[in-house]
TIFI-541362 format. One record per residue (C-alpha): residue in three letters; x negated, y, z. Coordinates in steps of 0.02 Angstrom, whole numbers, plus 50000, padded with zeros to 5 digits. Example, Ala and Ser with C-alpha at 12.3 -4.5 7.8 and 13.67 -1.06 7.14 Angstrom:
<sites>
+-----+-------+-------+-------+
!  aa !     X !     Y !     Z !
+-----+-------+-------+-------+
! ALA ! 49385 ! 49775 ! 50390 !
! SER ! 49316 ! 49947 ! 50357 !
+-----+-------+-------+-------+
</sites>
This chain:
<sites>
+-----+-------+-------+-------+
!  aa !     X !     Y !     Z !
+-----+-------+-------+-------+
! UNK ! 42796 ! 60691 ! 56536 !
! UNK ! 42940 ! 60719 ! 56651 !
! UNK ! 42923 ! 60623 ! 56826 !
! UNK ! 43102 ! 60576 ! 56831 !
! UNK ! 43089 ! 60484 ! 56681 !
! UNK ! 42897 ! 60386 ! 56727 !
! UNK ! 42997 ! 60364 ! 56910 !
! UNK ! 43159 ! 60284 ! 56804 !
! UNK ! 43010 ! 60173 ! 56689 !
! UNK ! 42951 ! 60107 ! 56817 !
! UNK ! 43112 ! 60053 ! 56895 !
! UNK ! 43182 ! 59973 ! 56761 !
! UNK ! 43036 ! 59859 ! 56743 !
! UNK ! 43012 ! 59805 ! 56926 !
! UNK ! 43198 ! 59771 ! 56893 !
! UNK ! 43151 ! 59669 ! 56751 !
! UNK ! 43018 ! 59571 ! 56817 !
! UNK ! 43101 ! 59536 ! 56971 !
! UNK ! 43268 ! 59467 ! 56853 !
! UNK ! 43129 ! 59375 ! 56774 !
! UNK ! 43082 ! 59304 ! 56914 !
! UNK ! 43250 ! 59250 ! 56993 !
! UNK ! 43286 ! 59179 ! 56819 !
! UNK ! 43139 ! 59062 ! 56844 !
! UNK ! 43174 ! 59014 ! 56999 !
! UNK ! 43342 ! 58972 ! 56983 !
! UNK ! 43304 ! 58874 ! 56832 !
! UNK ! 43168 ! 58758 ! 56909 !
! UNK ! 43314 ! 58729 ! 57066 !
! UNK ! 43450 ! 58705 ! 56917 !
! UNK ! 43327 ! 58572 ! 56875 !
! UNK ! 43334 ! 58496 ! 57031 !
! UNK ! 43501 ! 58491 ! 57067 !
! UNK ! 43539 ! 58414 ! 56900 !
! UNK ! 43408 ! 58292 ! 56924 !
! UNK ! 43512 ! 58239 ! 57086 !
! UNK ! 43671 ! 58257 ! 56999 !
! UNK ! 43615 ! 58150 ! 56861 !
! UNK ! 43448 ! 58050 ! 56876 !
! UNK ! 43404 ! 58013 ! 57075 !
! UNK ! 43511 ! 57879 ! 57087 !
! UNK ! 43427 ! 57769 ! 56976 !
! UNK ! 43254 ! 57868 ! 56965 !
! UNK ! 43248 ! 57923 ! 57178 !
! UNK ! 43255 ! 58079 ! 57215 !
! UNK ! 43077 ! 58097 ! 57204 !
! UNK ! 43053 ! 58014 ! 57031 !
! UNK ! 42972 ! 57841 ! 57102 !
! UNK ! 43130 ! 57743 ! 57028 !
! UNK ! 43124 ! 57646 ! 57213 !
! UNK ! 43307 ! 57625 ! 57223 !
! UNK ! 43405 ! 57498 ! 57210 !
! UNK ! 43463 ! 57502 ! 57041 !
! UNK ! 43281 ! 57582 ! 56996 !
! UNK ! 43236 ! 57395 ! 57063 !
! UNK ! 43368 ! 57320 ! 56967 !
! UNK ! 43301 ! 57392 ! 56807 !
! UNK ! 43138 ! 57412 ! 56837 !
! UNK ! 43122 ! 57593 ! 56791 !
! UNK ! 42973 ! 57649 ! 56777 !
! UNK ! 42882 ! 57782 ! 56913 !
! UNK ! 42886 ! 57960 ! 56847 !
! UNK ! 42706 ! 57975 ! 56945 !
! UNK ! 42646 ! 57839 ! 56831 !
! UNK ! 42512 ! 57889 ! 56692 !
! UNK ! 42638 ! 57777 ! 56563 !
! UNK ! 42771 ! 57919 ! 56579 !
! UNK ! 42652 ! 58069 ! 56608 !
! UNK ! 42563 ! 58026 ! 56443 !
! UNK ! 42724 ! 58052 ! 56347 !
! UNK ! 42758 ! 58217 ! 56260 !
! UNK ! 42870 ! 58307 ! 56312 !
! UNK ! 42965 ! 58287 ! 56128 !
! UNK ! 42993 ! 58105 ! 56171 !
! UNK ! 43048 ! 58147 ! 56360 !
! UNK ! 43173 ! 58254 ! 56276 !
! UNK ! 43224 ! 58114 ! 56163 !
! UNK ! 43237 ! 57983 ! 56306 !
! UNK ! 43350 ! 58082 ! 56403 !
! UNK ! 43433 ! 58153 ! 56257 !
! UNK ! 43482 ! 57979 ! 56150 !
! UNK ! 43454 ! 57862 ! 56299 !
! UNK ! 43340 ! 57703 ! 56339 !
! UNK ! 43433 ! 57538 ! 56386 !
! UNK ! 43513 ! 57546 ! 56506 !
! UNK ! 43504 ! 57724 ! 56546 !
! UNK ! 43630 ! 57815 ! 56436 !
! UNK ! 43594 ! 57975 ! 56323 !
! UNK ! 43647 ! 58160 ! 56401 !
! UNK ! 43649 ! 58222 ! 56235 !
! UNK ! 43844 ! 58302 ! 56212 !
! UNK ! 43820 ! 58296 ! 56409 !
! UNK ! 43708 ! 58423 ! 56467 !
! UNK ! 43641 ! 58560 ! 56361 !
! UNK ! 43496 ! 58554 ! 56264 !
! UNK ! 43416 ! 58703 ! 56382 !
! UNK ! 43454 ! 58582 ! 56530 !
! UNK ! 43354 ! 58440 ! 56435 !
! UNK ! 43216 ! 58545 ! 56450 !
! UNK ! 43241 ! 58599 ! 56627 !
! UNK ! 43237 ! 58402 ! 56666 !
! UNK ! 43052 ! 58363 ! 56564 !
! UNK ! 42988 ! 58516 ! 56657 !
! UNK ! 43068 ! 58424 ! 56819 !
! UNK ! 42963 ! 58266 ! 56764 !
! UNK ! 42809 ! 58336 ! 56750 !
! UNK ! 42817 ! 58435 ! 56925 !
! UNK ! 42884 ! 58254 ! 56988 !
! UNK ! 42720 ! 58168 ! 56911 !
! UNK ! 42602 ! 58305 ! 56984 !
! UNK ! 42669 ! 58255 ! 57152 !
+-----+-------+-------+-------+
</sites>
């Protein structure tokens, strides 16, 4: 087989994995800045819902084993349709950013 074409192989996949990579990475910050955009002032910026509105509402802490034991399907529901009084993001944010938040949630809880 001609070197050239092994050398040019193997280039395009490191290429890929590193895109791969980056793509990951900016997803999980995504995430995170939406969370901030559109979450930490109720929920706290890291999940505990200690604000004052979190107060106000009693939100529950993302850390707490009542909110990790949720699947992620109903995660996806609660931000997507809302719970009183948070509102639903459905319409708002995309459905791929949905899932960028539960993944958010679950790092959150693990913290």
């Amino acid at each position: 087989m001609n070197r050239s074409l092994v050398r040019s192989g193997i280039a395009v996949l490191a290429l890929a994995l590193v895109s791969l990579a980056g793509s990951a990475l900016y997803a999980q910050e995504d995430a995170a800045g939406l969370f901030k955009s559109k979450c930490a002032a109720c929920h706290g910026a890291d999940g505990s819902g200690n604000t004052a509105a979190g107060k106000t509402m009693k939100i529950r802490d993302f850390h707490s084993a009542d909110v990790q034991k949720q699947t992620d399907a109903q995660l996806t529901d609660i931000i997507a349709t809302g719970k009183s009084p948070m509102p639903g993001y459905k319409g708002k944010v995309t459905d791929d950013q949905i899932k960028q938040l539960v993944g958010y949630i679950r790092d959150l809880g693990k913290k």
